[in-house]
C-alpha positions as CSV (number, residue, x, y, z in Angstrom):
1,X,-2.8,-91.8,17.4
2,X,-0.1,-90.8,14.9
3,X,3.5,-92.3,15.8
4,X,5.6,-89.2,15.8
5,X,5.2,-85.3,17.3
6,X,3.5,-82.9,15.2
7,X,2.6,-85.2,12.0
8,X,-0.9,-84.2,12.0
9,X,-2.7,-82.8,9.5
10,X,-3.6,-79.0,10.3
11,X,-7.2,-77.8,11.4
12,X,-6.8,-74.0,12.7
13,X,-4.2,-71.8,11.3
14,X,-3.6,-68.6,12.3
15,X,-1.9,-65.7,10.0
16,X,-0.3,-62.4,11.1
17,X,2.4,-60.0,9.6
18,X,5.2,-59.5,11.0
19,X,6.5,-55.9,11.2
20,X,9.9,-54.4,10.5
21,X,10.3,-53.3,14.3
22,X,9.2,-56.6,15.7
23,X,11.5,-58.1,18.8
24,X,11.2,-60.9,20.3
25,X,8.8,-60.0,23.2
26,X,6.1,-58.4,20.8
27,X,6.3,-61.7,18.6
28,X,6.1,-63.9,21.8
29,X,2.5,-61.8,22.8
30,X,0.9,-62.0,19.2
31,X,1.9,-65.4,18.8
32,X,-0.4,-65.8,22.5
33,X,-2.8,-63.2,21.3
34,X,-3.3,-65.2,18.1
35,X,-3.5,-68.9,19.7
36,X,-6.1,-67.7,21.7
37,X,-8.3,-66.7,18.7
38,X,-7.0,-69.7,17.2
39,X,-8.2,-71.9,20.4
40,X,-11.7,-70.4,20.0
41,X,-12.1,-70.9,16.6
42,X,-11.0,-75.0,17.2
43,X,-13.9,-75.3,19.9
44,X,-16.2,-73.8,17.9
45,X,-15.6,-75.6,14.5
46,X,-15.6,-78.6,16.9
47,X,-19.2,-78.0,18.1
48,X,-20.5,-77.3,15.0
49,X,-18.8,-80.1,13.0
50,X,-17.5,-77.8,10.1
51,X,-13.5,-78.0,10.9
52,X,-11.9,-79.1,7.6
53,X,-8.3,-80.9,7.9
54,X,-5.7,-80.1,5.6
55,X,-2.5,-81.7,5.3
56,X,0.9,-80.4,6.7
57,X,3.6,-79.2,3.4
58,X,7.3,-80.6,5.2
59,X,8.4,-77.4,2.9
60,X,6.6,-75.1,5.3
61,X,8.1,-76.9,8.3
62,X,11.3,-75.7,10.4
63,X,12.9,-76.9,13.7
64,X,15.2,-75.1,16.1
65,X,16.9,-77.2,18.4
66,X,16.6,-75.5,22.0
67,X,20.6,-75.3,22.0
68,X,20.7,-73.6,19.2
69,X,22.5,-70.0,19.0
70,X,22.5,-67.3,17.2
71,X,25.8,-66.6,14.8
72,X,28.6,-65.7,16.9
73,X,26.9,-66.1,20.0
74,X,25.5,-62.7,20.0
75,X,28.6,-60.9,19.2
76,X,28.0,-58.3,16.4
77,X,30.0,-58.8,13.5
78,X,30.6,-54.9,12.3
79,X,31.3,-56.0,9.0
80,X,27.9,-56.8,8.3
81,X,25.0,-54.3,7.6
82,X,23.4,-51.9,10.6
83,X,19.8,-54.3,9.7
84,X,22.2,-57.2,10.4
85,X,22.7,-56.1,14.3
86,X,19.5,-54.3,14.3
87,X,17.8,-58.0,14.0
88,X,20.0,-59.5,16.3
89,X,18.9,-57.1,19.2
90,X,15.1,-57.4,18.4
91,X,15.6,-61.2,18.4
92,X,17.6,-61.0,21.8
93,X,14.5,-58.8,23.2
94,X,12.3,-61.1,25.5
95,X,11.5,-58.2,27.8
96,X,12.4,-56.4,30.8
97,X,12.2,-59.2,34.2
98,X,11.7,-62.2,31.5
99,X,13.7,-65.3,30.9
100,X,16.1,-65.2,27.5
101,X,16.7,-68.7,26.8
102,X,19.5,-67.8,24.1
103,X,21.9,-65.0,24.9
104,X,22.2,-61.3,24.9
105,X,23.4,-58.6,22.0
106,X,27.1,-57.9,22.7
107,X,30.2,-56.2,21.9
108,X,33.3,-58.2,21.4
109,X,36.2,-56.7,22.8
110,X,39.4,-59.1,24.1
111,X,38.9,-57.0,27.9
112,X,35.3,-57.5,28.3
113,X,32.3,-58.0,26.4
114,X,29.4,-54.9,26.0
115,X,26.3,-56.0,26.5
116,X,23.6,-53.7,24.6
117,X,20.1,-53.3,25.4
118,X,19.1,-50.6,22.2
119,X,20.3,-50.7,18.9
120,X,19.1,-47.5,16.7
121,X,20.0,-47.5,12.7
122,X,21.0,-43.6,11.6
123,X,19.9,-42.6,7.8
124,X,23.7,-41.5,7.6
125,X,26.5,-42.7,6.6
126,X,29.8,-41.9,8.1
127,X,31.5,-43.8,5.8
128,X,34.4,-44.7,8.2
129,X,35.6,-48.7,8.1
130,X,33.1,-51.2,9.7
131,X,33.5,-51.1,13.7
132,X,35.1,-47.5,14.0
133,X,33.9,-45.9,17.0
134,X,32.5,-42.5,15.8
135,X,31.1,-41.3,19.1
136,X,30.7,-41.7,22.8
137,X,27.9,-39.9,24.7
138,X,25.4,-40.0,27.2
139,X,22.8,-42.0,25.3
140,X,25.3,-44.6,24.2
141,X,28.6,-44.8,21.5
142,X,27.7,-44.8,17.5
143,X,29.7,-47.4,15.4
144,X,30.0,-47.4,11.5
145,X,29.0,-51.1,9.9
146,X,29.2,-52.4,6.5
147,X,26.5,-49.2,5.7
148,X,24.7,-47.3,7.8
149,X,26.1,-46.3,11.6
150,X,24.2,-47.5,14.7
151,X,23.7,-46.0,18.0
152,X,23.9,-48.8,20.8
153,X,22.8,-48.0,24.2
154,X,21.6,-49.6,27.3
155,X,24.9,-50.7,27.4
156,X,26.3,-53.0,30.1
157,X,29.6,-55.2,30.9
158,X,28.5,-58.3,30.4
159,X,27.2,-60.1,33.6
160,X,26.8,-56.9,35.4
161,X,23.7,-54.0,35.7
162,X,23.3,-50.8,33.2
163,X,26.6,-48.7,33.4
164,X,27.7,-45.5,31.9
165,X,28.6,-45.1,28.0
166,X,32.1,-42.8,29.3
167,X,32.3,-44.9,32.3
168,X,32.3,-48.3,30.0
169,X,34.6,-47.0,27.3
170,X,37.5,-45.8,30.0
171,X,37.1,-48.9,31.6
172,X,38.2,-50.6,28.4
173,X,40.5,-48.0,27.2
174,X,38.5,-47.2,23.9
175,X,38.3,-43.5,22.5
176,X,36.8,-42.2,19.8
177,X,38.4,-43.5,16.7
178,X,39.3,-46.7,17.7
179,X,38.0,-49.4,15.9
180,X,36.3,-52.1,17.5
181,X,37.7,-56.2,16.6
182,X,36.2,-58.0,13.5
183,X,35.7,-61.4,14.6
184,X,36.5,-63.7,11.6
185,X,33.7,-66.1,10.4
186,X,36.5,-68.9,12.3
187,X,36.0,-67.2,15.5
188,X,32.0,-66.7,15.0
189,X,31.6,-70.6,14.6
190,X,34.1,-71.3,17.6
191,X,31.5,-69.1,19.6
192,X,28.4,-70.2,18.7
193,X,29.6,-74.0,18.7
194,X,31.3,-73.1,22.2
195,X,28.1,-71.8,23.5
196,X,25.9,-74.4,22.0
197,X,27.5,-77.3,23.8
198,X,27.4,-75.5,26.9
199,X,23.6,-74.7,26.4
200,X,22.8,-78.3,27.8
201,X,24.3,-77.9,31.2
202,X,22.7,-74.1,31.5
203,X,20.0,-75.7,33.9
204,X,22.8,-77.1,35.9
205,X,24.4,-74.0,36.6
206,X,21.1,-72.0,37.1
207,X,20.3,-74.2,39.9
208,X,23.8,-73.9,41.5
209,X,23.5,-70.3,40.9
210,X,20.3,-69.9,43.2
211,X,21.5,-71.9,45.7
212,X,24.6,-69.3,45.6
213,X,26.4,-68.7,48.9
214,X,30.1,-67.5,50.2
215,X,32.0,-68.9,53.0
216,X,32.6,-65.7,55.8
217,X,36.0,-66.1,57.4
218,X,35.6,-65.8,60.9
219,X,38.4,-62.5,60.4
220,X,36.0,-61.5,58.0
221,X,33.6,-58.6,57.4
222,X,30.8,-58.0,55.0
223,X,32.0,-54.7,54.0
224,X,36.0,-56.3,53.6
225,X,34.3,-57.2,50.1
226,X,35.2,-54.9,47.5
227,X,36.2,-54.6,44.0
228,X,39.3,-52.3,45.1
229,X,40.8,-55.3,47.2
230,X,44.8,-54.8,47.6
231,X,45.8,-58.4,46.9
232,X,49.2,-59.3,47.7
233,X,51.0,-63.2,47.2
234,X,52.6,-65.1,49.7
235,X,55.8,-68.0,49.2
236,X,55.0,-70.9,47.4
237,X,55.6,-73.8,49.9
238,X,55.2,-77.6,49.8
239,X,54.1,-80.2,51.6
240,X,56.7,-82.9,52.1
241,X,54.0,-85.4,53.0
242,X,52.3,-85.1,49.7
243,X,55.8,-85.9,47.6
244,X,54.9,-89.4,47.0
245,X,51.3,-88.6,46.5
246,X,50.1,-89.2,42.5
247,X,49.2,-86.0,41.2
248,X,45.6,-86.3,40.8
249,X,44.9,-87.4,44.6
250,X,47.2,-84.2,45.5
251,X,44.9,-81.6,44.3
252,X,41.7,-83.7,46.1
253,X,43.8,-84.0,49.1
254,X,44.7,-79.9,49.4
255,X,41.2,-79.0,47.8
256,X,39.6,-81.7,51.0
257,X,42.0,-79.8,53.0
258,X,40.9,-76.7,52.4
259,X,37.2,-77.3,52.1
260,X,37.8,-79.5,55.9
261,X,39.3,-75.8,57.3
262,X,36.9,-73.9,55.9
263,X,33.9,-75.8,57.2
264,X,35.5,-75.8,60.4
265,X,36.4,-72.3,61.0
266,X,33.2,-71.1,59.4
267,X,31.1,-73.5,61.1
268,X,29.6,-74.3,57.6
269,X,29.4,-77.6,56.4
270,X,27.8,-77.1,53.1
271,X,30.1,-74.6,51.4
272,X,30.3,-73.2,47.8
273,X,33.4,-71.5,46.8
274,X,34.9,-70.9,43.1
275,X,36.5,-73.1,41.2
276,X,39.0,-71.7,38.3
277,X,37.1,-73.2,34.9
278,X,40.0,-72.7,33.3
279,X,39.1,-70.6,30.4
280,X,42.6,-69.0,28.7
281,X,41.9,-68.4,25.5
282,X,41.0,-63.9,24.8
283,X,38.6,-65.3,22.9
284,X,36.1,-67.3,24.8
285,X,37.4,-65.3,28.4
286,X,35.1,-62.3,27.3
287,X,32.0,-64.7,26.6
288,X,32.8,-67.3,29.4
289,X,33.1,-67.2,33.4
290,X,36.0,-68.1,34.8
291,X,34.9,-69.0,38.3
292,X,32.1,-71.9,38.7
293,X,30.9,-72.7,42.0
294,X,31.7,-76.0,43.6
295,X,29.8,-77.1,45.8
296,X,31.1,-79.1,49.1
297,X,29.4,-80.7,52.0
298,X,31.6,-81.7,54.3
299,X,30.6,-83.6,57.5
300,X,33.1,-83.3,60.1
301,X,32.1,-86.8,61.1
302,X,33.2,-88.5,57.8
303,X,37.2,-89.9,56.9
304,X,39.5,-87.8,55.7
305,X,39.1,-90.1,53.0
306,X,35.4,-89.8,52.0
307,X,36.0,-86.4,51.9
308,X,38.7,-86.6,49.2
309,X,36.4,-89.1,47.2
310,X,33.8,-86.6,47.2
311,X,35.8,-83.8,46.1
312,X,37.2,-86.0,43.1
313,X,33.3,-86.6,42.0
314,X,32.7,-82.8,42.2
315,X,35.8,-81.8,40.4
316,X,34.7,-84.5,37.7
317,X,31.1,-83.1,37.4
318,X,32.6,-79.6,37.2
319,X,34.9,-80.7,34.1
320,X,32.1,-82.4,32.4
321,X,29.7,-79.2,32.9
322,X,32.7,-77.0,31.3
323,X,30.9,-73.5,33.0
324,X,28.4,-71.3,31.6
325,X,27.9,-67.9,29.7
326,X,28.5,-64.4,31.3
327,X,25.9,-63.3,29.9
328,X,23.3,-66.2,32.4
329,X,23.0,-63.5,35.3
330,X,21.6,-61.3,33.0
331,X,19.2,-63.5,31.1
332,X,17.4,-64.8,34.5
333,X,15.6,-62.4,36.2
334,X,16.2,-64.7,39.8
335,X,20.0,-64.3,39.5
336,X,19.8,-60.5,38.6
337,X,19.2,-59.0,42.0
338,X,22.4,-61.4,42.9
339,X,24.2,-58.0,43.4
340,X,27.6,-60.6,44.3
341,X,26.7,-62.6,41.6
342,X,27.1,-59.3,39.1
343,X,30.6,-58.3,40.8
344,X,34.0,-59.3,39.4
345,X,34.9,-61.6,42.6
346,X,31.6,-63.5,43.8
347,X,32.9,-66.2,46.1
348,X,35.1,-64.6,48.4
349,X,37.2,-67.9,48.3
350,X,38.2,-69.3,45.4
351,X,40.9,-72.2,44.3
352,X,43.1,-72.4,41.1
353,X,45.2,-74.6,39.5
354,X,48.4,-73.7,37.6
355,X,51.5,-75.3,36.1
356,X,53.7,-73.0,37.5
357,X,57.5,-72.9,36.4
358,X,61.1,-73.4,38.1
359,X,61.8,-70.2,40.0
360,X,58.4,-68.5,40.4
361,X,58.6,-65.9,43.0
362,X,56.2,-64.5,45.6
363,X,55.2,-61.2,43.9
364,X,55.6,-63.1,40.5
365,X,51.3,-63.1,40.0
366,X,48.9,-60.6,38.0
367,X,45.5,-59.3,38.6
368,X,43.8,-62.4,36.8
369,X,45.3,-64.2,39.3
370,X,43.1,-63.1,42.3
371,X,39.8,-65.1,41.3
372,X,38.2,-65.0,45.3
373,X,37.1,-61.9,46.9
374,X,39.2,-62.0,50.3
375,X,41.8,-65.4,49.2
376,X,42.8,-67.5,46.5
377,X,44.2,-70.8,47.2
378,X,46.9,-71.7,44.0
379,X,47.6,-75.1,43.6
380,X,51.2,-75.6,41.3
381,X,50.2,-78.5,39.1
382,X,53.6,-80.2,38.9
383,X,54.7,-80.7,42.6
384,X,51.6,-79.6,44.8
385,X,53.3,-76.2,46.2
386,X,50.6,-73.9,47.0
387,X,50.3,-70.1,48.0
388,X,48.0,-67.5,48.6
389,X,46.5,-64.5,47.0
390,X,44.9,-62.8,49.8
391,X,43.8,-59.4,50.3
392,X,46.0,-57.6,52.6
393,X,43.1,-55.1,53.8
394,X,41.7,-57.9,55.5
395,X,44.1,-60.6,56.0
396,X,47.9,-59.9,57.3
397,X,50.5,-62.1,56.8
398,X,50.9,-63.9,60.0
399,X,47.1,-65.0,59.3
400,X,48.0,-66.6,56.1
401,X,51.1,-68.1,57.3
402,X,48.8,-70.0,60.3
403,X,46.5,-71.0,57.4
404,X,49.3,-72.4,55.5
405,X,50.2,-74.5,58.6
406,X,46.6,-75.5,59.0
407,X,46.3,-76.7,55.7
408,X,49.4,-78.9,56.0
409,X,48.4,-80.0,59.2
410,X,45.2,-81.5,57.6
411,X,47.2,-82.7,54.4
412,X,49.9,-84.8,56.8
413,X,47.2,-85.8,58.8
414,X,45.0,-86.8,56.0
415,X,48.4,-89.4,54.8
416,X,48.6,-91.0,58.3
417,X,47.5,-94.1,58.7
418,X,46.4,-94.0,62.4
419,X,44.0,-90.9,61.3
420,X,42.7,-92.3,58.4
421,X,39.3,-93.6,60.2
422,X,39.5,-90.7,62.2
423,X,36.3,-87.9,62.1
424,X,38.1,-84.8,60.1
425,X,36.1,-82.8,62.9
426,X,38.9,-84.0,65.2
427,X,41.8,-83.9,63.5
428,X,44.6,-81.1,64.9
429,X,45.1,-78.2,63.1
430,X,47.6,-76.7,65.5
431,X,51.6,-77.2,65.0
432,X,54.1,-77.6,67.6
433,X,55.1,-73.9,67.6
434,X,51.0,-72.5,67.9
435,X,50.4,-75.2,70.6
436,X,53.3,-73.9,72.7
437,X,52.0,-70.0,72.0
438,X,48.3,-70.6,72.5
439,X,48.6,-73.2,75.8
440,X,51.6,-71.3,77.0
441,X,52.7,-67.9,76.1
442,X,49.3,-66.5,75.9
443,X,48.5,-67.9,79.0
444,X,51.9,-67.4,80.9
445,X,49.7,-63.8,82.8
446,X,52.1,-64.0,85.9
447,X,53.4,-60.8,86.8
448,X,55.5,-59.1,89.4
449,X,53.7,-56.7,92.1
450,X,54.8,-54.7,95.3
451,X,53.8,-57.1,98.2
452,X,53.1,-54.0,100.4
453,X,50.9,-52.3,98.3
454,X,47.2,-52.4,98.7
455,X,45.0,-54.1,96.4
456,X,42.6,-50.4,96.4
């Protein structure tokens, strides 16, 4: 036995041409089709005795790490030639319900990334500057390169199904004439390096993804999920008892707080919900999710703090892990019929943290801001105020200002010594004032009637 992997000398080598329309999937089949021949020629020369060895030339030899990725992580560089692109969407074509280990053929724009499925190389030549968008029709735009123009089709927003050419290009207000960005050799190794350190937690995040679910608020219907949601903010507000609380232990102690209400409303004790990765940059936000899931079990017979100390290990493993690639729903056939996992919004509650500055007001928030599909919880950084971004088609004020009060309930309750061996299961959630209007208002039903009237 030699001491090292694939150091032997060679007995069957197979030989095969490789055509100028190969992709990936027809190279992947001949390479099977030719093993096989290969296979039966080694049993063969192995019954007979006439297999000759010959040694292996380290010249011939190449390696690809399985982390490796393409230049610029898939992202087309215009100002390269039409064969260029046309190579990289061969290479990126493993075949329709197959696994693509590497990534997808893309677009770069700063909005979203275009995912393309086709790539066709015309014999003209506009001769318009590299990335100009010459056309937009049904069977996909045409863009000049560094020579020829291409037609790209099949086209998709990255992380979602097939959409329309027009459809697409409205969506990220580009008309005809525009010309698409050059990414910078800089930004292409920022990319691929950013997607190749990733690459080793992909199998994480696959697994999480599979196992996706999203906690149903009991106010909550399926069909009060939509991409049109009509999110409003409430206050930012504090929670005195968490003043003197170190920073750190403040986010696991409104995150616990949450994830405690959540399992308790929803009667679910394993909950996933999404956790801002905190991707900023325009750059890596069109390649990289900005929700990850997090993943919670939360007995309602463990401490208040065991809970915290689990969500401090999870929001530990989530920063190690960084977050994955849009493009991961589309590369794994299991995850593609996800239809929540392809919206823009797949856990319909979602937390985020922000720094926040003096004198931020309620309606001071934009439309990045409202990562969960029904509610966002926003955790300011600095002094632990937090406020909602809920949708107001499904949630009303009055409900968010009861949550709010929930949530500090458990926080204060979470601080107090006498509770802190206490099941979270049987901690109060109800203030003073809902107490009163549950036990007593709702139940004051007395009312005045004629004592000389009969009952029929």
């Amino acid at each position: 036995m030699l001491g090292a992997v694939d150091a032997g000398d060679i007995l069957v080598q197979r030989h095969f041409t490789v055509a100028d329309d190969e992709t990936a999937l027809s190279l992947n089949l001949r390479c099977y089709q030719e093993a096989e021949q290969g296979f039966d020629i080694l049993l063969s020369g192995l019954d007979t005795g006439e297999l000759i060895a010959s040694s292996q030339n380290p010249q011939d030899r190449m390696f690809s790490s399985r982390y490796r990725r393409p230049e610029a992580a898939g992202f087309f560089r215009w100002d390269r030639s039409a064969q260029n692109a046309s190579r990289l969407v061969r290479a990126m074509t493993f075949g329709a319900g197959r696994v693509n280990p590497l990534t997808c053929a893309k677009i770069y724009h700063s909005r979203f990334a275009i995912g393309v499925g086709k790539l066709d190389v015309q014999a003209q030549r506009s001769g318009a500057l590299p990335g100009t968008l010459l056309a937009i029709a049904a069977n996909g735009w045409r863009i000049s390169t560094d020579d020829e123009d291409v037609i790209v089709s099949k086209l998709a927003k990255v992380g979602s199904a097939e959409a329309d050419p027009g459809a697409l290009a409205c969506e990220l207000c580009v008309k005809v004439g525009d010309i698409l960005p050059i990414l910078s050799d800089a930004e292409c190794n920022i990319l691929r390096e950013t997607h190749q350190v990733l690459a080793v937690w992909e199998e994480f995040w696959l697994e999480r993804l599979e196992r996706f679910t999203s906690p149903r608020l009991p106010f909550q219907r399926e069909s009060d999920l939509h991409e049109d949601a009509r999110m409003e903010a409430s206050a930012w507000q504090g929670c005195a008892t968490l003043d003197k609380v170190v920073p750190s232990a403040r986010i696991d102690h409104l995150v616990g707080s949450l994830a405690i209400y959540l399992a308790r409303v929803c009667m679910a004790p394993a909950l996933q919900i999404g956790w801002d990765a905190g991707i900023r940059t325009p750059l890596l936000s069109a390649a990289l999710v900005r929700l990850v899931p997090m993943e919670l079990e939360i007995g309602l017979d463990l401490s208040f703090d065991e809970i915290t100390a689990a969500i401090h290990a999870e929001r530990k493993t989530l920063a190690e892990k960084g977050g994955y690639p849009l493009d991961l729903v589309n590369r794994y056939p299991q995850l593609g019929t996800n239809q929540s996992l392809r919206g823009a919004r797949p856990w319909s509650v979602a937390i985020s943290l922000t720094v926040g500055q003096e004198g931020d007001e309620q309606g001071d928030f934009g439309a990045t801001d409202a990562l969960g599909g029904c509610l966002t919880l926003q955790i300011r950084e600095r002094d632990g105020a937090v406020r909602w971004i809920y949708d107001a088609a499904v949630l009303d004020i009055g409900q968010v200002e009861r949550m709010t009060g929930h949530l500090f309930a458990l926080a204060s309750a979470g601080c107090n010594p006498e509770h802190k061996s206490l099941p979270v299961g049987r901690i109060d959630l109800l203030g003073v004032q809902e107490r009163h209007l549950l036990l007593e208002d709702w139940n004051d039903t007395a009312t005045a009637f004629a004592e000389d009237a009969c009952i029929h």
